[in-house]
Backbone as a printed PyTorch tensor [residue, N CA C, xyz], in Angstrom:
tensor([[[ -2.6470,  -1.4140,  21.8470],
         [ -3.7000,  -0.5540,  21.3570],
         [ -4.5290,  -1.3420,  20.3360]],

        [[ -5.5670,  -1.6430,  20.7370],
         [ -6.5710,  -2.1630,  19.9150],
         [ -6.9740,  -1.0440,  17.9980]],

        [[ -6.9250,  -1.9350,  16.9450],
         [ -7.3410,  -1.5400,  15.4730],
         [ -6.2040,  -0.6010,  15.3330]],

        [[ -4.9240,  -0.3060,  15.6710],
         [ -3.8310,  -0.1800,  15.3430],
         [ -3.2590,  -0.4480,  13.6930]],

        [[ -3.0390,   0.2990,  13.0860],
         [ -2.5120,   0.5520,  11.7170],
         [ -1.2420,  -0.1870,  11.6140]],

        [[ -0.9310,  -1.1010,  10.5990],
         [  0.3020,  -1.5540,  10.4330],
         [  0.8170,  -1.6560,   9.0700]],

        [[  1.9610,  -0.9770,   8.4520],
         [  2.2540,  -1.2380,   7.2790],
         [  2.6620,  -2.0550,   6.4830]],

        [[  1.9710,  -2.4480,   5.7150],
         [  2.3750,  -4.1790,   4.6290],
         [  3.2390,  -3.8490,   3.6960]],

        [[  3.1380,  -2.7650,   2.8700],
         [  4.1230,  -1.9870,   2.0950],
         [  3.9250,  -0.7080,   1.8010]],

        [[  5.4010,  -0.8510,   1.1950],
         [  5.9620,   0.4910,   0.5550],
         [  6.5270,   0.6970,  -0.5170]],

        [[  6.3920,   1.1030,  -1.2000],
         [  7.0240,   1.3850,  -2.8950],
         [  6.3260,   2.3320,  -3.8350]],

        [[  5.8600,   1.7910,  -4.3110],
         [  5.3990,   3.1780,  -6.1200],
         [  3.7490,   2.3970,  -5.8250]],

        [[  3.5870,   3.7280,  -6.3480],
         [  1.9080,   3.9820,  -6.1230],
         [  1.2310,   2.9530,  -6.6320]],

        [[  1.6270,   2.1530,  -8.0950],
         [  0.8840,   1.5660,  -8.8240],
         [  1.2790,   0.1770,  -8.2970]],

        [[  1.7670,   0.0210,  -7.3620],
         [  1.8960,  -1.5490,  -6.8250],
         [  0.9950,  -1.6100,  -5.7290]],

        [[  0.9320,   0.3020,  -5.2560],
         [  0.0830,  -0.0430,  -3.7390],
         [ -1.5120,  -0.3400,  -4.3540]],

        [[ -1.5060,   0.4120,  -5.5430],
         [ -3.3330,   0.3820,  -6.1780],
         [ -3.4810,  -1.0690,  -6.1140]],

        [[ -2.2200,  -1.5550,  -7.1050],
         [ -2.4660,  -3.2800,  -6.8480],
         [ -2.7950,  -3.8720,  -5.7340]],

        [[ -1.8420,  -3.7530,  -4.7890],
         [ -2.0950,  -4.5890,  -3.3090],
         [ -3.3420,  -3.6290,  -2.6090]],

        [[ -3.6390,  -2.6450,  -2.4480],
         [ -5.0700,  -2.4530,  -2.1960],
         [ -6.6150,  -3.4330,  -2.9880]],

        [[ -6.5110,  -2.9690,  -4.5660],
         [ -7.6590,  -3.8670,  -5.2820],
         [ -7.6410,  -5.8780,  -4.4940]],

        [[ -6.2590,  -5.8370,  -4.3650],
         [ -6.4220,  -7.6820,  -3.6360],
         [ -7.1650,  -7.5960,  -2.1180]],

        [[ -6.9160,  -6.5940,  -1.3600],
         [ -7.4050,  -6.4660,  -0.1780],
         [ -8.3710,  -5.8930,  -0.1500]],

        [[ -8.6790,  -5.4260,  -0.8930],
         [-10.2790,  -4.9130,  -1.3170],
         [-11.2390,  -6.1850,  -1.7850]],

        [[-10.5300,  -7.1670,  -2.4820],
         [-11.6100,  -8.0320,  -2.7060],
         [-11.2300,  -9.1070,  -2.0370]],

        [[-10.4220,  -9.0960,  -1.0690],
         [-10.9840, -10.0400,  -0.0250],
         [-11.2590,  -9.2520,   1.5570]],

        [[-11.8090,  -8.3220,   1.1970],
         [-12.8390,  -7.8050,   2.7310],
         [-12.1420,  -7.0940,   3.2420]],

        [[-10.5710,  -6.6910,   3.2530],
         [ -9.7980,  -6.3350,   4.3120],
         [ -9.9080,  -5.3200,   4.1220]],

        [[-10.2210,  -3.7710,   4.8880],
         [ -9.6390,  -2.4740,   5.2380],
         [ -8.6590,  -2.3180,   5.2000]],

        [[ -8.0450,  -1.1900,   4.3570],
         [ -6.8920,  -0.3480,   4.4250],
         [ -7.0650,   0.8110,   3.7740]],

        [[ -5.6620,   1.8580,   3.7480],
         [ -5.5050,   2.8460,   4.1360],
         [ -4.3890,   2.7540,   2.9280]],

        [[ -4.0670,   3.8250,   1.7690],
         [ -2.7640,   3.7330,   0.8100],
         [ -2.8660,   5.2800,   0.9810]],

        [[ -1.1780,   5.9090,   1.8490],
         [ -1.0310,   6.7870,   1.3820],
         [ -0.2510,   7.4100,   0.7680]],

        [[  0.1260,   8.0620,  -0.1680],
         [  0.2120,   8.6830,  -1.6600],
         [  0.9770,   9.9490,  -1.2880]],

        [[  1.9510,   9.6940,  -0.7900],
         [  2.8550,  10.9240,  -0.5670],
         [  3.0200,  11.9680,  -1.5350]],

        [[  3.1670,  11.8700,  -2.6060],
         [  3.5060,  12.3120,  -3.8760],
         [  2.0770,  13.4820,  -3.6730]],

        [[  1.1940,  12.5950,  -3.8460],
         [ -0.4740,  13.6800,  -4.0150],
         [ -0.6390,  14.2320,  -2.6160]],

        [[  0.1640,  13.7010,  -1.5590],
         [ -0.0890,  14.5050,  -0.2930],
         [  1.2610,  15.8700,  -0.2930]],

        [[  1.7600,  15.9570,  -1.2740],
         [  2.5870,  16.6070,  -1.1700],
         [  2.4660,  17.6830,  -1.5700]],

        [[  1.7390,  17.4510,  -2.8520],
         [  0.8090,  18.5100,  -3.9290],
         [  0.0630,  19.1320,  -3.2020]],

        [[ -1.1290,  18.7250,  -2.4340],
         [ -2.0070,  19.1140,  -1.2910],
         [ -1.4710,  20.3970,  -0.7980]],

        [[ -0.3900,  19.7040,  -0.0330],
         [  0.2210,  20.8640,   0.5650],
         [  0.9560,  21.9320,  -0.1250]],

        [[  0.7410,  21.8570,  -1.4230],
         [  1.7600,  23.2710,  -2.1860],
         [  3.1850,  22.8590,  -2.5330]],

        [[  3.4400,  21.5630,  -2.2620],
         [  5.1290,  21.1570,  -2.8140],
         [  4.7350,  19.7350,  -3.7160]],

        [[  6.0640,  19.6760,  -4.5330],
         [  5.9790,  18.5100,  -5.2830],
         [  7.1740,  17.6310,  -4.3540]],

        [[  6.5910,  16.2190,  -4.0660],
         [  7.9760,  15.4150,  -3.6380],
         [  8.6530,  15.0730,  -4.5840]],

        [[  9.9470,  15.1230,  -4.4090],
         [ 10.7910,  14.6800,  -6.0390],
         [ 10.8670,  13.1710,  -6.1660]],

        [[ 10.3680,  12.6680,  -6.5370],
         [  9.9740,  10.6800,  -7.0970],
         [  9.5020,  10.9900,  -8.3500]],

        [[  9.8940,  10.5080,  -9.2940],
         [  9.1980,   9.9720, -10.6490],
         [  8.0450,   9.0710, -10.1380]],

        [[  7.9970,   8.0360,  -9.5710],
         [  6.9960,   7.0560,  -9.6480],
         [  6.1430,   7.4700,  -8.6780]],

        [[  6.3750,   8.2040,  -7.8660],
         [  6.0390,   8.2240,  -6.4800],
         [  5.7500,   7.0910,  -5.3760]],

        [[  5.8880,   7.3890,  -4.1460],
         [  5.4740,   6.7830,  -3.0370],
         [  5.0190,   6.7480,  -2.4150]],

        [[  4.1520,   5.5310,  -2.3450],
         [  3.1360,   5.4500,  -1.3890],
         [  3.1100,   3.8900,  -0.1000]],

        [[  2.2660,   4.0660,   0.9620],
         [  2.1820,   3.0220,   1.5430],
         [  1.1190,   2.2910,   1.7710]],

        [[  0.8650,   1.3080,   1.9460],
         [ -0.2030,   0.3360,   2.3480],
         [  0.1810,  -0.1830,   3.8360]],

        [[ -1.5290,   0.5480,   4.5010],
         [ -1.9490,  -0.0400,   5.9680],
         [ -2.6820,  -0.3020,   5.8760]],

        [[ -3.0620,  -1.7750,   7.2930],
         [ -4.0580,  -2.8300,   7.3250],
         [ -4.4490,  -2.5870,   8.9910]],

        [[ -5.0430,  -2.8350,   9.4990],
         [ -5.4260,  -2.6370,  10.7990],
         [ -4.7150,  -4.1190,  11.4030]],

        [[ -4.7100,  -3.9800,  12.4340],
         [ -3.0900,  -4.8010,  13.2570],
         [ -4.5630,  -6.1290,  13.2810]],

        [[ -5.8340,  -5.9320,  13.4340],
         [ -6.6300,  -7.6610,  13.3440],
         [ -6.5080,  -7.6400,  12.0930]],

        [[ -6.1420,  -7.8240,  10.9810],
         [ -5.8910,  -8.2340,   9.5830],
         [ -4.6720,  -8.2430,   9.1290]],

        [[ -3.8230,  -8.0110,   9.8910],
         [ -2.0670,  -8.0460,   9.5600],
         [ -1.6340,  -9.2980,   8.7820]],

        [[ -2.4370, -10.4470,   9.7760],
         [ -1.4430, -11.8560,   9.5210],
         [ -2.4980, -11.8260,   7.9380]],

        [[ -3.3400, -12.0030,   8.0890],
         [ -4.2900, -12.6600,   6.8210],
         [ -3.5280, -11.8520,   5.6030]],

        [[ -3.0030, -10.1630,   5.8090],
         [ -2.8060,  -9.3060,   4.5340],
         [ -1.8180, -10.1160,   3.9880]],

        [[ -0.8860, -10.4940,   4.9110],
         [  0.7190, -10.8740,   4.5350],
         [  0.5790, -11.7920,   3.8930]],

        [[ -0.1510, -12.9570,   4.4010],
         [ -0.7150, -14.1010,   3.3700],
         [ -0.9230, -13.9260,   2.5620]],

        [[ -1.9030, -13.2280,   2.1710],
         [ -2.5770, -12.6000,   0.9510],
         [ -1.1120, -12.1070,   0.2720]],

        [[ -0.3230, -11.2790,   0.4890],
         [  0.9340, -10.4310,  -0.6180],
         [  1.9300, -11.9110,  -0.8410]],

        [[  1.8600, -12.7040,   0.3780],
         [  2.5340, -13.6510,  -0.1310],
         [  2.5030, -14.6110,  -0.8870]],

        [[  0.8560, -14.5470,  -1.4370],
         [  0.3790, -15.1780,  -2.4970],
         [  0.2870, -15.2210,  -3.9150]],

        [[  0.6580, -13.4490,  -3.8000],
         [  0.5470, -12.7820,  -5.0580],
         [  1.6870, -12.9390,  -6.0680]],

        [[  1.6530, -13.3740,  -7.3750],
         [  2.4880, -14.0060,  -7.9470],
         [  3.7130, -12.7100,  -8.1810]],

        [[  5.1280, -12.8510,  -7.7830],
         [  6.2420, -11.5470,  -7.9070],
         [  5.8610, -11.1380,  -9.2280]],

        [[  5.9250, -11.5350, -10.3370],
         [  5.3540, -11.4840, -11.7170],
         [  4.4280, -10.1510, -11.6940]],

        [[  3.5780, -10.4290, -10.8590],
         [  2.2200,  -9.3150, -10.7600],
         [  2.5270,  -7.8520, -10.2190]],

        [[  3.3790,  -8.0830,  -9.7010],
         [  4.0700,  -6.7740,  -9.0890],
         [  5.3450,  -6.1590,  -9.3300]],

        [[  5.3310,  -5.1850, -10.0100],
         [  6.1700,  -4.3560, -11.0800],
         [  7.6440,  -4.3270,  -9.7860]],

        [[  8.3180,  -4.5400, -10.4540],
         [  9.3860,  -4.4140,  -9.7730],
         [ 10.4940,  -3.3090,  -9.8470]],

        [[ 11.0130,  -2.9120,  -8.4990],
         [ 11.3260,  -1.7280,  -8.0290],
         [ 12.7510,  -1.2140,  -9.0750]],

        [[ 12.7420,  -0.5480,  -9.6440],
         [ 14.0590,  -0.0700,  -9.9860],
         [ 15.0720,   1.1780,  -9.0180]]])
């Protein structure tokens, strides 16, 4: 299936804002969704403190995203407790 969604990650919201703003400034489309605020939407709270969310890239930008996260210094990205 051609422009097919693929997920780069998953964890707490404020890592996906991160890895979105990098793929945002290098051109790439994606998609972060925010379970936590999609949950609210619907009239329930999901139980996460940090909440969770995911980051998708369209399947022609997959290889370049991964590059890109694999570039990103671990340092820069809050790590999971």
């Amino acid at each position: 299936m051609e422009n097919e969604l693929k997920k780069i990650y998953s964890g707490s919201v404020v890592n996906a804002e991160f890895i979105g703003s990098v793929l945002e400034q290098n051109d790439i489309q994606f998609l972060i969704r925010n379970y936590q605020e999609e949950s609210l939407v619907a009239g329930w709270a999901a139980g996460t403190i940090k909440g969770d969310a995911s980051v998708f890239v369209f399947d022609t930008d997959y290889e370049r995203a991964m590059l890109l996260l694999d570039e990103i210094d671990e340092s820069e990205i809050e790590e999971e407790e």
